[in-house]
C-alpha positions as CSV (number, residue, x, y, z in Angstrom):
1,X,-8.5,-11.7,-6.9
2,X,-7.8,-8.0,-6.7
3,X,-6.6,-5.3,-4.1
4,X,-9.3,-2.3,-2.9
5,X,-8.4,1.0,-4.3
6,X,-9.0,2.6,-0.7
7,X,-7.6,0.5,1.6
8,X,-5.1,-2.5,-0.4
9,X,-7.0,-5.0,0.9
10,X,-7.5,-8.3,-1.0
11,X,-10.8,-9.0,-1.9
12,X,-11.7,-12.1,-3.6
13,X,-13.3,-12.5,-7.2
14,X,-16.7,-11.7,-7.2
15,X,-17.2,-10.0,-3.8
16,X,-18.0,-6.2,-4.2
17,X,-17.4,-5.5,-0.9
18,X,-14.3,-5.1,0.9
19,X,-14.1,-7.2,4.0
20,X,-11.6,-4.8,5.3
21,X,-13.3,-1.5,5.0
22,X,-16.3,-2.7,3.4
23,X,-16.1,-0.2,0.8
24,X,-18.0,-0.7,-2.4
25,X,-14.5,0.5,-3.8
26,X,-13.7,-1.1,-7.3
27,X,-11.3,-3.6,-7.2
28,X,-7.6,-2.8,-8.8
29,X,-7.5,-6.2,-11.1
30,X,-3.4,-4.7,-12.2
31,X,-2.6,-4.8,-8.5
32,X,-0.9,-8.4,-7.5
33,X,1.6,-7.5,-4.8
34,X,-0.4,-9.9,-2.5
35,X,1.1,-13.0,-4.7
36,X,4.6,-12.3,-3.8
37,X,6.5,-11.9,-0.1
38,X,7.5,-8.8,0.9
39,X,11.2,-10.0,1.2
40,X,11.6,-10.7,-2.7
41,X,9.6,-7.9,-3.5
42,X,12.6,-5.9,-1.7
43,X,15.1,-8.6,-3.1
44,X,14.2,-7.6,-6.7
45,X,14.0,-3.7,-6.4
46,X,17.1,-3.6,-8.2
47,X,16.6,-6.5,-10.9
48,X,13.2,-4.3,-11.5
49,X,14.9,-1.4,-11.9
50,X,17.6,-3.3,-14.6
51,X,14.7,-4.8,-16.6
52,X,12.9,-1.9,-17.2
53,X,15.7,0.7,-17.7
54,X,18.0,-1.6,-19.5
55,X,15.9,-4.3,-21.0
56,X,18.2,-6.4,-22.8
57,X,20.7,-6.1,-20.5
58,X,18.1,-6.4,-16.8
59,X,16.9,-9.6,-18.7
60,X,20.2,-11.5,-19.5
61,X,21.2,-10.6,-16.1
62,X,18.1,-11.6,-14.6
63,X,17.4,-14.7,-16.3
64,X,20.8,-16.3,-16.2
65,X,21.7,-14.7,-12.6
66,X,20.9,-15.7,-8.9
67,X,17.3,-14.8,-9.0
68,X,16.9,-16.7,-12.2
69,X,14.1,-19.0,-10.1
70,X,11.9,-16.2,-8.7
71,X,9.1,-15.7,-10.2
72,X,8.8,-11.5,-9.3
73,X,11.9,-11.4,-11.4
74,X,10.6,-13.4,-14.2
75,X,7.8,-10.9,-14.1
76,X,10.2,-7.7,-14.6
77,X,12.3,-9.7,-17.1
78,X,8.8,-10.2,-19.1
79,X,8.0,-6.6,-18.6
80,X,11.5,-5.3,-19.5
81,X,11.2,-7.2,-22.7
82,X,8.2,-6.5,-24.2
83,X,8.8,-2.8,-23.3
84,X,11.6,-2.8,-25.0
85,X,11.1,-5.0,-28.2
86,X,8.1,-2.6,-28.4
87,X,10.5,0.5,-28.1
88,X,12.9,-1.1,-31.0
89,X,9.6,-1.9,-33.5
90,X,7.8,2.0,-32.5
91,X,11.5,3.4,-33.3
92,X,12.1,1.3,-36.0
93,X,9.2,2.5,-37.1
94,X,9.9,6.3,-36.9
95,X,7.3,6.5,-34.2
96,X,8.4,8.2,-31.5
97,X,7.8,6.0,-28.7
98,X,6.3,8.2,-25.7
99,X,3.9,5.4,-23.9
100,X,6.4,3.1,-24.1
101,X,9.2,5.4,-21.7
102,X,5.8,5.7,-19.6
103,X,5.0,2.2,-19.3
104,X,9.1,1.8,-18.0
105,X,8.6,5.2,-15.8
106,X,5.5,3.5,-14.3
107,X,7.2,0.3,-13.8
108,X,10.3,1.5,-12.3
109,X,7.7,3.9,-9.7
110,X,5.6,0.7,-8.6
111,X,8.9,-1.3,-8.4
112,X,11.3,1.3,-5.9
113,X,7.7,1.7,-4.1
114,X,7.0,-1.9,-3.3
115,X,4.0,-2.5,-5.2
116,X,3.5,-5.0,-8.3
117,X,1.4,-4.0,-11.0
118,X,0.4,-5.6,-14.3
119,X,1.1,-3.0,-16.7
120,X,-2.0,-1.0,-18.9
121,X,-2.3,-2.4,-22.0
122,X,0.0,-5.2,-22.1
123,X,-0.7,-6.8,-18.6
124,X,-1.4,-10.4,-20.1
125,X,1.3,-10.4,-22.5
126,X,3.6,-12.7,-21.7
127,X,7.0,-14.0,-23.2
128,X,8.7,-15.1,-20.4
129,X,6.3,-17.1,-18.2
130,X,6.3,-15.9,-14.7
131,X,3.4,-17.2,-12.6
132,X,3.9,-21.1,-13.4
């Protein structure tokens, strides 16, 4: 199931048109907000915000804190990371690791903005499981 791109709607796999609009929009696949209440998603701004800025730090707090049962902030945990495992191997590395700050910058603009997005490129990873 995804969202339409012109109007948020959630359109169901395989449909091409949204019942909403009925655009022929393509469907945003990265967009899940629909799965999770709008009163978490404003319950885990800050645990979003933690995860992504301060990986190893968001995730302790997140995984051993109050929220340690919702699955929106098992998402971020998983999110905060992988971005930053990645960050540590790219710097490691000598890579300077620019996609990885956008991937955080992204997360952190989706999160204060209410929406939940699988990330680009590693939306399916998962090291925390989130959606069980």
């Amino acid at each position: 199931m995804g969202t339409c791109t012109k109007c948020g709607a959630q359109i169901a796999e395989g449909q091409t048109l949204c019942a909403a609009c009925a655009s022929a929009a393509p469907v945003n696949e990265s967009d899940i907000t629909h799965l999770f209440d709008a009163a978490e998603i404003e319950a885990n701004k800050t645990n979003a915000i933690l995860c992504y800025l301060l990986w190893y730090i968001g995730t302790i707090i997140v995984m051993c804190g109050s929220s340690k049962e919702s699955k929106l902030a098992k998402f971020y945990a998983n999110y905060g990371l992988i971005l930053g495992l990645a960050y540590v191997i790219l710097f490691w590395t000598g890579v300077v690791p620019i996609v990885v700050t956008v991937f955080m910058i992204l997360g952190i603009v989706d999160a204060v903005n209410g929406r939940v997005k699988k990330l680009p490129l590693i939306g399916n990873l998962k090291i925390i499981k989130w959606d069980e």
